[in-house]
N, C-alpha and C positions, 0 to 999 in steps of 0.2 A: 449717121453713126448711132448702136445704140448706146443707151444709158449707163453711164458704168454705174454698178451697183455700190451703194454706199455701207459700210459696214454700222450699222447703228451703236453696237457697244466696242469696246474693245476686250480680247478674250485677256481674261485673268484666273489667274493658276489658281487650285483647292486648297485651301489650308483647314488641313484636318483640325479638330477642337481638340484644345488643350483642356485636361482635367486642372481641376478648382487648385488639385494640391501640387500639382507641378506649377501654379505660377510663378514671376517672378519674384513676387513677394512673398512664396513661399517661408516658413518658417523651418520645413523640413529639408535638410542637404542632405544628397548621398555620401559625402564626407562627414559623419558623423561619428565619432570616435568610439562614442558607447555603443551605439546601433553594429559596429561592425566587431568589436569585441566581444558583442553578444554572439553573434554571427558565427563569428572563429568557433564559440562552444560546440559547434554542432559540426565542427570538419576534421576529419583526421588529421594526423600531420604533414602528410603528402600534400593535401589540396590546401594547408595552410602557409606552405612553403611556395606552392604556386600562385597563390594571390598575396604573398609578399613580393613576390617578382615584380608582379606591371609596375608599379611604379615606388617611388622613392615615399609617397603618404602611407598607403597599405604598407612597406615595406616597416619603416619606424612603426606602425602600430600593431600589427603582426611579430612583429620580436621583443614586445614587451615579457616581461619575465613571467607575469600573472596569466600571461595565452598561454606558455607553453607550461607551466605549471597545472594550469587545470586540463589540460591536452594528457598530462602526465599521467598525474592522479586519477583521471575518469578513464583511459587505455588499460589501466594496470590492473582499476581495482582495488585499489591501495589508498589509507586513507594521511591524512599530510603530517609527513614528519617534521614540519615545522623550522626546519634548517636543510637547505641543500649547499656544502661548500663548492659546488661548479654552477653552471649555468642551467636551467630547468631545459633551455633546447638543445644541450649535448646531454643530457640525461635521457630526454627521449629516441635521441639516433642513437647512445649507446643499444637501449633497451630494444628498437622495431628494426636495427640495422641488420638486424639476421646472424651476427656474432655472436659465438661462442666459448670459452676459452681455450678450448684446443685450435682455433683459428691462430693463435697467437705466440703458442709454444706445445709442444709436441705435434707434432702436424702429422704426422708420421704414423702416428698410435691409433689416430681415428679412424673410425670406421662410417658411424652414422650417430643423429641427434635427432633430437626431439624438443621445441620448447613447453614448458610444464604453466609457467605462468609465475604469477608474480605473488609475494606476500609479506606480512607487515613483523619485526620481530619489535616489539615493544619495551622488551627488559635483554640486560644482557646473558642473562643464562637462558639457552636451551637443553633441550632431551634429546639424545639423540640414539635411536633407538634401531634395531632392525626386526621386532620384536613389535606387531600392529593389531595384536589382540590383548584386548582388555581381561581379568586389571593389569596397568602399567607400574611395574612396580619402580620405583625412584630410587636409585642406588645409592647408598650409605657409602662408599668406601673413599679413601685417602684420596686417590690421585684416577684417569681416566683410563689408565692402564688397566688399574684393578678390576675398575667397574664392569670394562670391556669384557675380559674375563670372566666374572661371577654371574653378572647377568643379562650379557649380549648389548647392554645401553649404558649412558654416560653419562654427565650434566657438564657442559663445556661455560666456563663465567668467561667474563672478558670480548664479550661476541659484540661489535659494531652494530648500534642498533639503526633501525632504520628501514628503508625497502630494500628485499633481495627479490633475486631474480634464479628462479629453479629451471636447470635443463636436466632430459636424462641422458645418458650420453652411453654409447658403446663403442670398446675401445680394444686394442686388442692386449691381449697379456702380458705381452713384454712388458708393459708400464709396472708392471709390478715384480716380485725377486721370487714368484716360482719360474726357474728354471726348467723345470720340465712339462711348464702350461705351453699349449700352440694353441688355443682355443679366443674368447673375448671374453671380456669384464662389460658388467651394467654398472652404472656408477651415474649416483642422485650429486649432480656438481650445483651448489646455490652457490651464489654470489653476492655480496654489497652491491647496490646500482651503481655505485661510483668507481667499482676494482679497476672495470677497461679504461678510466680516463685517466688512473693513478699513474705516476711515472715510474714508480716501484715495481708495478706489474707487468707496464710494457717492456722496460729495459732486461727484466728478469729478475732482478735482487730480490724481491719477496717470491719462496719457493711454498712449496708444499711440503708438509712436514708431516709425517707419519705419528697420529696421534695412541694408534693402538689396534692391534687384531684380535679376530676370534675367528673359530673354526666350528661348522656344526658336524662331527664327524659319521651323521648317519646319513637318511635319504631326509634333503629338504623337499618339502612340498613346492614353496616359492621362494624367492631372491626378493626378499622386501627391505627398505629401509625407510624410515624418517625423521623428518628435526621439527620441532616443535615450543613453541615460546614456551616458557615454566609456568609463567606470570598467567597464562589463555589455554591451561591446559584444559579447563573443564566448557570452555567458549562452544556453544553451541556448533558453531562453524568444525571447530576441532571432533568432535562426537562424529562427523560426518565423516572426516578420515576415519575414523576406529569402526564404523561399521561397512564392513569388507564386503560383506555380499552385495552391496548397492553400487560396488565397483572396480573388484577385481576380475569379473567374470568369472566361466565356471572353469575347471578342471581341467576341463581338455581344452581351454582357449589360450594360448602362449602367447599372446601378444603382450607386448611389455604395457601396464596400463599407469597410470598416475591422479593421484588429484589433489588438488591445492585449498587451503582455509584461507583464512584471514591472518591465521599464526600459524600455519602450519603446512608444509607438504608431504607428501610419499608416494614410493612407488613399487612396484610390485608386478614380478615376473610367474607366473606359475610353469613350474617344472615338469619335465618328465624323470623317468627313473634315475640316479644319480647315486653318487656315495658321497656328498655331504656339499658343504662351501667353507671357501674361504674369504672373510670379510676383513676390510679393510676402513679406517677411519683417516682420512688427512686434513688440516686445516691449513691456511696462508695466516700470517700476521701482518700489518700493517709495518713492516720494519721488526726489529729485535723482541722486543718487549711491547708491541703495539696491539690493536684489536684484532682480533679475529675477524676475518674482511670475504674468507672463502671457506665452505666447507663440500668434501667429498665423503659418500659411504657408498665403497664399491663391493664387488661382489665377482666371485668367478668359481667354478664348480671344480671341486679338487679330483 
């Protein structure tokens, strides 16, 4: 018989080298609190909701209040108001959840939107103006009715400071009391970041209140309107909305355009032939006598 052959070693499996810093005596864990807080700074809100899923660790350190605040603040733009009465991550799905406030009442009236972007109002008086060529004159008179009147702009006190949130919205006419419009309305709707979570606005009890109109009874060139903090009227940022050719396009481009400061937004329709507009100002209040929490400056051609 022959020899059976002898196996001289025995086969033993490859164990790939481990790096210096994965040992186990590592000092560095993948469960590291600060390392993945850092981490969060650099992921949208989506991918920060998905890596609070896997597990119950990420999940508690991903819903700290300080991830979804600076999530907040570096999406927006906007720099920190220093007090938010709800949570920093229903502040952020109100803001990127694609709502509007005609989502929520007149559903009926809408037509189409646009989000404009986000901006900071610092003091509670703004300008409110439909009137975007310099100089801005500041209206002296009694009440916002008047001012409406005399010189197309307003100064509204009492305005909830804080971040808002600009869309431009088109809507159709009925929303407003010419009876013999069948055409739409452009209308600059800002908001407090907090309106959609208030219980006030979801149930309906805070309305919209007609603060004042005017009429331009000739041919308007464009449907423009803005609001602008008092306190950041001369902010570099703002200088940027009052110079119009860097972005309302020319003459014959009728796309509705807009652009937003750090205090300020507007927007701006350029028209074709027309015999004038009718402009409209409405604001919400927090309750009876509360802040000013929504402002609209619409617009529809007479």
């Amino acid at each position: 018989m022959g020899k059976r052959m002898r196996r001289e070693k025995a086969i033993c499996s490859c164990v790939s080298p481990r790096p210096a810093f994965l040992a186990p005596h590592s000092a560095f864990s993948c469960y590291e609190e600060d390392v993945w807080t850092e981490i969060a700074k650099y992921l949208d809100g989506k991918s920060i909701i998905m890596l609070g899923t896997t597990n119950r660790w990420f999940h508690r350190i991903l819903m700290e209040e300080t991830v979804w605040k600076y999530a907040c603040l570096r999406d927006l733009q906007v720099p920190d108001p220093q007090h938010a009465a709800v949570k920093w991550i229903k502040l952020y799905a109100s803001a990127f959840d694609g709502s509007h406030s005609f989502m929520f009442h007149q559903q009926e009236k809408h037509i189409d939107w646009m989000r404009i972007g986000a901006f900071f109002l610092d003091s509670p008086v703004a300008l409110l103006t439909e009137n975007l060529r310099l100089p801005i004159k500041i209206p002296q008179e009694e009440t916002p009715e008047k001012m409406l009147r005399s010189c197309s702009s307003c100064l509204l006190n009492n305005i909830k400071t804080g971040i808002w949130i600009a869309d431009l919205q088109l809507v159709r006419c009925p929303v407003c009391d010419l009876n013999t419009c069948d055409g739409t309305m452009q209308t600059l709707d800002a908001r407090h970041i907090e309106l959609f979570l208030s219980e006030g606005f979801r149930d309906g009890s805070w309305e919209y209140r007609l603060l004042g109109t005017h009429d331009i009874k000739k041919h308007a060139e464009s449907a423009s309107g803005g609001i602008f903090d008092i306190k950041h009227l001369n902010h570099p940022s703002t200088a940027e909305v009052f110079d119009l050719k860097s972005w309302i396009g020319k003459a014959s481009d009728w796309q509705p355009k807009a652009l937003i400061g750090h205090h300020a937004v507007a927007v701006n329709t350029n028209l074709q032939g027309n015999e004038g507009l009718h402009v409209k100002y409405h604001t919400m209040r927090a309750g009876a006598d509360g802040e000013i929490v929504s402002i609209r400056i619409s617009q529809q051609l007479l």
